[in-house]
C-alpha positions in Angstrom: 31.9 -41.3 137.9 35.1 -39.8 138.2 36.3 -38.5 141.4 35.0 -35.1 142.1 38.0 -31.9 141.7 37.0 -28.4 141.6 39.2 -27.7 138.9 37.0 -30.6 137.1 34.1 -28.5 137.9 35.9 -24.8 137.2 35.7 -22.7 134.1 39.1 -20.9 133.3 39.3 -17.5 131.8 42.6 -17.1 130.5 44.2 -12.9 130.7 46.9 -11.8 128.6 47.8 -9.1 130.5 49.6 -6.6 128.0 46.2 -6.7 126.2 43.5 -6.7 128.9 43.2 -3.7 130.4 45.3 -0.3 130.9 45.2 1.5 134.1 47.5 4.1 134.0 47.0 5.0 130.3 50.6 3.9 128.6 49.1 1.6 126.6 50.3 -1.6 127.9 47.7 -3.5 130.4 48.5 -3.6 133.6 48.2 -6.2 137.1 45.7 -2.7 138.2 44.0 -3.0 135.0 43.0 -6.6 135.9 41.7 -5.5 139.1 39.3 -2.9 138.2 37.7 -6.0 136.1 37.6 -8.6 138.4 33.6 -8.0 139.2 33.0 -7.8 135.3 34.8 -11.5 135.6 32.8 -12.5 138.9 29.8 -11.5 136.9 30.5 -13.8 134.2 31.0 -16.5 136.7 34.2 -17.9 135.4 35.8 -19.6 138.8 39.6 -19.4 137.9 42.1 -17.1 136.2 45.2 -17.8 134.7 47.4 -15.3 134.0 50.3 -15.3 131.2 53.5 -13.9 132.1 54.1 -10.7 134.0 57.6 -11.2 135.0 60.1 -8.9 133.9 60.7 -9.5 130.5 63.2 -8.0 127.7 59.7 -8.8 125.7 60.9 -9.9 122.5 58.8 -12.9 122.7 55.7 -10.7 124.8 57.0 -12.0 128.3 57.4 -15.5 127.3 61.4 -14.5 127.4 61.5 -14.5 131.3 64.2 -12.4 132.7 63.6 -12.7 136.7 61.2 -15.4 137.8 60.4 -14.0 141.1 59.4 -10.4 140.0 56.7 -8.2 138.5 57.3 -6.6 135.0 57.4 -2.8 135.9 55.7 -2.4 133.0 52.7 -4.3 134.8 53.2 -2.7 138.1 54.4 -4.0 141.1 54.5 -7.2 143.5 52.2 -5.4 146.1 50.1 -4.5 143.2 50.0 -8.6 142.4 49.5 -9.4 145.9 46.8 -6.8 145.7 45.3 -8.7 142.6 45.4 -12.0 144.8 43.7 -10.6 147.7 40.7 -9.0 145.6 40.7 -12.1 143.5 40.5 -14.4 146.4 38.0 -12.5 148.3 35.9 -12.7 145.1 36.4 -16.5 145.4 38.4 -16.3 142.2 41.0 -19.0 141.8 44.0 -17.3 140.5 46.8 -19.4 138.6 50.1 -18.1 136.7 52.4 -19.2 133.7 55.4 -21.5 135.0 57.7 -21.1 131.8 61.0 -23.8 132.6 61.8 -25.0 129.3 63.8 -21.8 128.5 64.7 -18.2 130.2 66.0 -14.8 128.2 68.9 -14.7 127.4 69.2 -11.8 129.9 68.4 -13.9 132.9 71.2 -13.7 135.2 71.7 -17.4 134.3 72.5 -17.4 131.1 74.2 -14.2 131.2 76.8 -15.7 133.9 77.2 -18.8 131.6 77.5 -17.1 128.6 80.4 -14.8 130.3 82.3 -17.8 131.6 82.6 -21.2 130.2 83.1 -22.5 134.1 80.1 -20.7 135.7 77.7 -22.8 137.9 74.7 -21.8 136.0 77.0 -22.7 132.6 75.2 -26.4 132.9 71.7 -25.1 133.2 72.0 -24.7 129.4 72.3 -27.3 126.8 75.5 -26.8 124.9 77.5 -28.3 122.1 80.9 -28.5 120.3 79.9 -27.4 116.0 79.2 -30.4 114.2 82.0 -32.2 111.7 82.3 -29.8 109.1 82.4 -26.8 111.8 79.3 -25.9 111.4 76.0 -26.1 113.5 75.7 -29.3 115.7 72.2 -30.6 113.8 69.9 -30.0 111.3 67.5 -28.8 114.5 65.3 -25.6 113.5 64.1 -23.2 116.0 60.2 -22.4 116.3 60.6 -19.0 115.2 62.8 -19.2 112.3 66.1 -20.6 111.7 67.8 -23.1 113.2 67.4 -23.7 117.4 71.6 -23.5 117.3 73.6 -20.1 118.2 77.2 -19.9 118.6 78.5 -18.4 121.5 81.9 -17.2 119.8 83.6 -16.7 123.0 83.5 -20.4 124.1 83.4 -21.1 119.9 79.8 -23.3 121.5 76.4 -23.6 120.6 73.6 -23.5 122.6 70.5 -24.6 122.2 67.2 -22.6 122.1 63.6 -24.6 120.5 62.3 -21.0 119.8 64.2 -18.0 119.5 67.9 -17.3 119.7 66.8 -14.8 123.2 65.2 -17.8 124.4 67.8 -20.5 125.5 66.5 -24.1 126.7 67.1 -24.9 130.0 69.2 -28.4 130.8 66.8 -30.0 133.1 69.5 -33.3 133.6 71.0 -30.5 136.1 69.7 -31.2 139.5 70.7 -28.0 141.4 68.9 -26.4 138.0 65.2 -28.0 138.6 66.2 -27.3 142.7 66.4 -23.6 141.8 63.2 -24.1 139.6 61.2 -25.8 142.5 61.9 -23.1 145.1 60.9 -20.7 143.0 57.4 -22.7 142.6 57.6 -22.7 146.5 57.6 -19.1 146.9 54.6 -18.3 144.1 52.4 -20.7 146.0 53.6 -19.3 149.5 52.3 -15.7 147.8 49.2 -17.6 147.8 48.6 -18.7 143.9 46.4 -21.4 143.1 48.5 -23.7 140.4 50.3 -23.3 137.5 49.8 -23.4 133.7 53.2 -25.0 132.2 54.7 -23.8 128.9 55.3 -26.1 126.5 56.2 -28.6 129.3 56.2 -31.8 127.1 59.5 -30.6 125.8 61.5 -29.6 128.8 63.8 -33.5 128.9 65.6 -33.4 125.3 67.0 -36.8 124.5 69.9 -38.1 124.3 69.8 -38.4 120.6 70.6 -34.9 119.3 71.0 -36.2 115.7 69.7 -35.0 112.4 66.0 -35.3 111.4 64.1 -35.2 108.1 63.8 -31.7 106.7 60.1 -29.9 106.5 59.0 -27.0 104.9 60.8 -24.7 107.4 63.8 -26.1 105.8 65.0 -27.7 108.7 64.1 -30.5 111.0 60.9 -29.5 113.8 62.4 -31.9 117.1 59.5 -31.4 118.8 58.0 -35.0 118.3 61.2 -36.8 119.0 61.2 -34.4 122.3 57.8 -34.7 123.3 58.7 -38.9 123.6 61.4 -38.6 125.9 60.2 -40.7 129.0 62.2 -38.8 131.3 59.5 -35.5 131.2 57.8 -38.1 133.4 60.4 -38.2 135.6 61.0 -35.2 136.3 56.7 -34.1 136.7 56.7 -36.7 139.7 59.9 -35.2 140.9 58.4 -31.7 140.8 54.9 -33.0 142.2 56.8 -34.6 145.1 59.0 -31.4 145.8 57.3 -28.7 145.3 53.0 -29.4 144.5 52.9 -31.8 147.2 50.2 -30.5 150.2 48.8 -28.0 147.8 45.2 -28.0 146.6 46.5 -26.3 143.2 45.5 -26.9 139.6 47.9 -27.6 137.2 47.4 -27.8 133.1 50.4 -28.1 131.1 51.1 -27.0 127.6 51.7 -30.4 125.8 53.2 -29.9 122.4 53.5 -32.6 120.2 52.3 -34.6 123.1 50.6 -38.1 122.1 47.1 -39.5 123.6 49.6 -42.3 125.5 51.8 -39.8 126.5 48.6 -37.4 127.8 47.3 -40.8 129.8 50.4 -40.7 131.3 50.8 -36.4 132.6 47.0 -36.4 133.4 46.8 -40.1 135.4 44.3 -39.7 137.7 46.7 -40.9 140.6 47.7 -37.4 140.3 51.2 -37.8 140.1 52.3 -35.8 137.3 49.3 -32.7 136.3 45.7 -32.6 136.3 45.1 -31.7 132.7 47.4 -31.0 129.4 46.5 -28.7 126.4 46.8 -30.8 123.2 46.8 -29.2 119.9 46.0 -31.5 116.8 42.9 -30.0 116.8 44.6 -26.7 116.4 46.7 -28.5 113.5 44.2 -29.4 110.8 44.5 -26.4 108.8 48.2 -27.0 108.4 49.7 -26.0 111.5 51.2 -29.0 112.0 53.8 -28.7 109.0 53.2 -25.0 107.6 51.3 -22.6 109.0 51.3 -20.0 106.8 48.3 -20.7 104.3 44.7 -20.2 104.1 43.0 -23.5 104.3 40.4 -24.6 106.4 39.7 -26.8 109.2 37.4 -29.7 108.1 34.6 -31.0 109.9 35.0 -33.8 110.2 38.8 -34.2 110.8 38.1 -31.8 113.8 35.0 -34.0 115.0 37.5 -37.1 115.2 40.3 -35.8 116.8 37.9 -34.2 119.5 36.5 -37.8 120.1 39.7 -39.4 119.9 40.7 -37.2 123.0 37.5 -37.3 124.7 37.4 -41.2 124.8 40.7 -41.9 125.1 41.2 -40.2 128.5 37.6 -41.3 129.9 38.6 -42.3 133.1 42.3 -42.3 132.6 43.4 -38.8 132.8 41.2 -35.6 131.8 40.9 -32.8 129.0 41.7 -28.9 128.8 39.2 -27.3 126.6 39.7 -24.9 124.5 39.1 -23.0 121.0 41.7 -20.3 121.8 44.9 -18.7 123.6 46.9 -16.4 123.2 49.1 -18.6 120.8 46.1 -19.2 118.6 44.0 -16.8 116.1 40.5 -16.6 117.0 38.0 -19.5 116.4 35.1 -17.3 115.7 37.0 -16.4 112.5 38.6 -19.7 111.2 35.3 -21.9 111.9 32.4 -19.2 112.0 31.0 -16.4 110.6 32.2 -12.9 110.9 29.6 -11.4 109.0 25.4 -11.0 110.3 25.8 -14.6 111.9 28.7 -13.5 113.7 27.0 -13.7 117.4 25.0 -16.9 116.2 28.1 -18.9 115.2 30.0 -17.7 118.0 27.1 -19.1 120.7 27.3 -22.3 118.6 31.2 -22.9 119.0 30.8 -22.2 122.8 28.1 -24.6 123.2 31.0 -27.4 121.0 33.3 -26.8 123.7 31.6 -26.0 126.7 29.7 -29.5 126.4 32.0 -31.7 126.2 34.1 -33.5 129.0 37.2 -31.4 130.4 37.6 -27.7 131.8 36.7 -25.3 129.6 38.9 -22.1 129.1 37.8 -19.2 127.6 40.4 -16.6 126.3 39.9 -13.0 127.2 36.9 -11.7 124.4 36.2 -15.2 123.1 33.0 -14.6 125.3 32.2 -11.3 122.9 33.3 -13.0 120.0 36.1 -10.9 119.3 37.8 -11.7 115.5 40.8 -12.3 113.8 42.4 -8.6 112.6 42.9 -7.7 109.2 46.5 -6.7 108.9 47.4 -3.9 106.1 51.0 -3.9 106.4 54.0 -5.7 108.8 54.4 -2.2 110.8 51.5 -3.4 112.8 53.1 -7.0 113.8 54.1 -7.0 117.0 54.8 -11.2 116.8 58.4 -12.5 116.5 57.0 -15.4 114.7 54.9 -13.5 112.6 57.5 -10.9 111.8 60.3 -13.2 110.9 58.1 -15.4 108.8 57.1 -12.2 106.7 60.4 -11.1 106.0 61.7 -14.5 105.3 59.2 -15.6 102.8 58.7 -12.2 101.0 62.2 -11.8 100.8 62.8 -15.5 99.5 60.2 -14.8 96.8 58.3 -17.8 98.2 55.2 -16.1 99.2 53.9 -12.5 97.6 53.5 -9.7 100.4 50.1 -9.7 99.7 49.3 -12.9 100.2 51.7 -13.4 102.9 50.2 -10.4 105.5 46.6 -12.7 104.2 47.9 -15.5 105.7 49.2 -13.3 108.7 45.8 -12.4 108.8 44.5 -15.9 109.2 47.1 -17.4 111.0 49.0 -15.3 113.4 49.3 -15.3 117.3 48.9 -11.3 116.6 45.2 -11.7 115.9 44.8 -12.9 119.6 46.6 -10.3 121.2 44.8 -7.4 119.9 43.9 -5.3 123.1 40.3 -6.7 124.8 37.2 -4.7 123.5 35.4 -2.9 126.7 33.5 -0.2 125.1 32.8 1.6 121.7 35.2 4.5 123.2 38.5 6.1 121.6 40.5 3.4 122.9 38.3 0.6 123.4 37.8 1.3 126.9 41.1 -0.4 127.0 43.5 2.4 127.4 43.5 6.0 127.1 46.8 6.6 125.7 48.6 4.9 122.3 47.9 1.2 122.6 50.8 -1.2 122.4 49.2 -2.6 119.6 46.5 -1.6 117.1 42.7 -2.7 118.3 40.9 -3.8 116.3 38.4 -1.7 114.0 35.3 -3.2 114.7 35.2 -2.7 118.4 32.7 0.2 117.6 30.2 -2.8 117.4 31.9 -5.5 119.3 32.7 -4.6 122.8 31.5 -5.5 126.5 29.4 -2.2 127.0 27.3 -3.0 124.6 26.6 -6.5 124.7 26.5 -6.4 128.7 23.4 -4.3 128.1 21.5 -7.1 125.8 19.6 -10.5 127.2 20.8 -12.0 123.8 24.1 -10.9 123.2 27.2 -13.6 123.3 28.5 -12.6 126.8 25.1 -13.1 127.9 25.0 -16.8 126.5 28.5 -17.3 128.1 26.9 -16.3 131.4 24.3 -19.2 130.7 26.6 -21.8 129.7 28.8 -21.8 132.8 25.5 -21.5 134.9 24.0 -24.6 133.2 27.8 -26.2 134.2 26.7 -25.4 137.8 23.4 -27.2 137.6 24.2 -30.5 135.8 26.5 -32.7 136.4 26.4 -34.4 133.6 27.9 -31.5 131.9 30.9 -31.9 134.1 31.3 -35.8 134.7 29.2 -37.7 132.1 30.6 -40.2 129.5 31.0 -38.8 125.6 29.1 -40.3 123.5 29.9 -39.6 119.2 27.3 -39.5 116.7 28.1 -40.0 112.8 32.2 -38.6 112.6 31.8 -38.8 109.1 28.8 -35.8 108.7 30.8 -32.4 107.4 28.1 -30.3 108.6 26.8 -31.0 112.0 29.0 -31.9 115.0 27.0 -34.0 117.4 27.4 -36.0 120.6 25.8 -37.6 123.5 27.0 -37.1 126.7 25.8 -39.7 129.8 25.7 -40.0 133.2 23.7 -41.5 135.4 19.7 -41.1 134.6 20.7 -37.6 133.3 21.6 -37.7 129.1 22.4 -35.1 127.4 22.4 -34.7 122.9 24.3 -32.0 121.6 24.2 -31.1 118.0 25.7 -27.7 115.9 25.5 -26.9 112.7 28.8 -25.6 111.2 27.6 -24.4 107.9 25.2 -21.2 107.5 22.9 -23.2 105.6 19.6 -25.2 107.2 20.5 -28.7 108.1 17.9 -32.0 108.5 19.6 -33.5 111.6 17.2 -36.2 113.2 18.4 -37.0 116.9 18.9 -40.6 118.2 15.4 -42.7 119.4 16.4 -42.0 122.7 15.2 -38.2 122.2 12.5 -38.3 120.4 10.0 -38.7 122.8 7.7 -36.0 124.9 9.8 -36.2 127.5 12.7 -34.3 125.9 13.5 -31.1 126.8 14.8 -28.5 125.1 17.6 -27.2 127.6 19.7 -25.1 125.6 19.9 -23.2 121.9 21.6 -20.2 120.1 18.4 -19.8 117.9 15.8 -17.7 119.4 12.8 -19.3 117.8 14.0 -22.6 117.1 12.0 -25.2 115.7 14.3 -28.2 116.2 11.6 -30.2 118.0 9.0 -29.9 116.0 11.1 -30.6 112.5 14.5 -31.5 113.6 16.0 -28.5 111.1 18.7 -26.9 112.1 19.1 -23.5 111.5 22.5 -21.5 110.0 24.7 -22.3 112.7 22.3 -23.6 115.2 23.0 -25.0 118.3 20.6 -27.5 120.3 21.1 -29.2 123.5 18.4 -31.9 125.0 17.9 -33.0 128.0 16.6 -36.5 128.9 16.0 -37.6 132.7 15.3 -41.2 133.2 
């Protein structure tokens, strides 16, 4: 078995803090906000929370363009108001962990302000910049997350510098020792406040290589680095070097965001000699409805792509590093609504995605409403983007002709980080129970019938089956520690797996289609001494006839 870790044994609820809960009634969630939930979250029996930023923030990227890495957003509240959120949280025995985002700052960061002021500042080098290329003109064919190429001139200096997202988003040089110093003692005085790890931002991409050349150009029109990137071996170098000088004596958790990543590559950040993290967030799962290349469209995730990648993952790191799980983020538009049903099997396909995740091998997260199964928005016009990525897209491909308006806020609709972000759905109150003032953002219409009030006060609601899940990952080990186990990748309309340990052996199997499926279960389970531990389906009749109903999920239980 591999060697026991809490955060092995943890389920993470992930907060975006702008959306989660408004104290003071300005719209914007607030560090308070996440206080006056923290029993709702004990309840739920989640173990850790991770926070995404809270810093101050210019915001043009929702606090992912950090502007002081040692402060609290006043938006948010203050740092006695964190400290505050640590204490209840602790004494709760809630883990608490926070966004470490290194790979780039704001543009109004003291930093890069300095740097970009004078071409012989100290902090100048804690940028990556370069001289135009040949003809004058940018120094690669490089194009920036967001939009446009990751090149903008500094006219002053007559340099570029580099930025993989946005132009307010500049990439740190981490070949600059005194820059990852500076990035360690800040790390040092988060932990001595008394957090319990870190969640990385798109770490896999902080060492760019030394080839800065052109790439082939994708749909974007220019060429996405991020593979090239994600393959420099020197992001190993400097993980160890950050374990050594900064993790080192702390009993923290650490997941990093791992874009591009490879299942090597993830051996390597997760090896269980815990030199580099303890888990990484892959997303080709994420991928297989064209994120990979172009996002913007509305096809589908198939079955069975998604049933091999899962397994590639889960097998690959058995024993040699471990898994993140997750169906969504804030980066990500809601599951429920790109592999379920949003209509009367709403709550039924929702239990059965949970029951996916939450049984296989790795730490679940679960993103704030995911356990009411909150859905994707239906956006009506741009006004009510509040995503960079989202809002350059639309205005570069209406106005290119390339996509139609109509079908390009449809896409939006399907596709964007927005759809995540709406604000969490406490009650069927003006306001969501989320704020009492103008929310940041619009929430989402149907929170009149989605919403915590409601389904806190039903036995079989969604929140309620949450509650059940991470109780059952209390109770059984094998949950946590046994070995996956595939069953027939090739199926496109029931995902199913075995998972082993021990005498204890699990068989999972969900139906992803809303129609009744013959699914007959290895000969290892069809005896009388199968139990029926877990389903979705209130009078299921998978033991008798081994049908699956519309998105049913089953899990047996076999004890040798």
């Amino acid at each position: 078995m591999d060697k026991r870790k809490w955060w092995k044994e943890s389920v993470v609820y992930q907060i975006y803090p702008q959306s989660f809960c408004d104290d003071n009634g300005d719209g914007i969630g607030d560090i308070l906000g996440i206080i006056k939930k923290l029993d709702y979250l004990k309840w739920l029996g989640v173990d850790v929370l991770w926070l995404s930023p809270f810093y101050p923030s210019p915001g043009y990227d929702n606090g992912y363009d950090i502007s002081d890495y040692e402060g609290v957003d006043p938006r948010y509240g203050t740092m006695e108001d964190f400290e505050r959120l640590l204490a209840e949280a602790h004494s709760r025995d809630l883990k608490v962990i926070i966004d470490l985002v290194v790979n780039h700052t704001s543009d109004e960061h003291p930093w890069f302000t300095a740097a970009n002021a004078d071409k012989t500042a100290p902090t100048r080098d804690y940028y990556i910049w370069r001289e135009p290329g040949s003809d004058g003109q940018l120094p690669n064919n490089w194009g920036a997350l967001f939009g446009g190429p990751a090149w903008s001139l500094d006219r002053d200096s007559e340099e570029y510098y580099l930025h993989l997202f946005s132009p307010k988003q500049p990439d740190l040089n981490w070949e600059n020792p005194k820059l990852r110093a500076d990035v360690y003692a800040m790390m040092d005085c988060w932990l001595a406040r008394g957090v319990d790890g870190f969640r990385m931002d798109v770490i896999s991409l902080i060492a760019k290589p030394a080839d800065l050349s052109d790439g082939p150009v994708g749909p974007s029109g220019y060429f996405d680095p991020r593979g090239r990137i994600a393959a420099n071996p020197r992001v190993h170098e400097h993980l160890r070097e950050m374990r050594q000088k900064a993790l080192a004596g702390h009993d923290i958790m650490t997941v990093g965001e791992a874009a591009a990543t490879t299942l090597e590559e993830a051996r390597r950040f997760t090896n269980p000699d815990g030199s580099e993290l303890d888990m990484v967030f892959q997303f080709e799962h994420m991928d297989l409805d064209g994120g990979e290349t172009f996002k913007w469209n509305d096809q589908v995730i198939p079955l069975p792509e998604l049933k091999k990648v899962m397994a590639k993952w889960q097998q690959g790191l058995e024993q040699r590093g471990w898994n993140a799980l997750f169906w969504n983020n804030h980066d990500q538009p809601r599951m429920l609504s790109r592999l379920g049903d949003e209509g009367e099997l709403r709550e039924t396909s929702a239990k059965m995605l949970a029951v996916c995740l939450h049984m296989l091998k790795g730490t679940p997260f679960i993103y704030q409403g995911e356990e009411l199964g909150m859905t994707n928005m239906c956006f009506a016009s741009s006004d009510q983007l509040r995503d960079s990525e989202s809002r350059n897209a639309y205005q570069r491909y209406t106005e290119d002709g390339s996509i139609s308006k109509e079908d390009m806020l449809r896409y939006i609709s399907l596709k964007s980080r927005d759809n995540a972000r709406t604000p969490m759905q406490w009650s069927g109150d003006i306001g969501a129970g989320f704020t009492t003032g103008k929310p940041w953002m619009d929430i989402n219409a149907n929170y009149t019938v989605i919403n915590a009030q409601e389904q806190k006060s039903r036995g079989d609601s969604v929140l309620a089956f949450y509650r059940e899940l991470i109780r059952l990952r209390r109770n059984y080990a094998v949950i946590v520690y046994g070995e996956f186990v595939p069953d027939d990748l090739d199926n496109p309309d029931v995902f199913a797996y075995q998972r082993c340990l021990l005498h204890q052996r699990l068989y999972v199997c969900c139906n992803f289609t809303s129609q009744r499926q013959q699914w007959v279960p290895p000969e290892a389970f069809a005896g009388d001494d199968v139990e029926l531990l877990l389903t979705n389906i209130e009078a299921s009749t998978y033991l008798e006839n081994h049908q699956l109903a519309p998105y049913e999920a089953v899990v047996l239980l076999k004890e040798e």
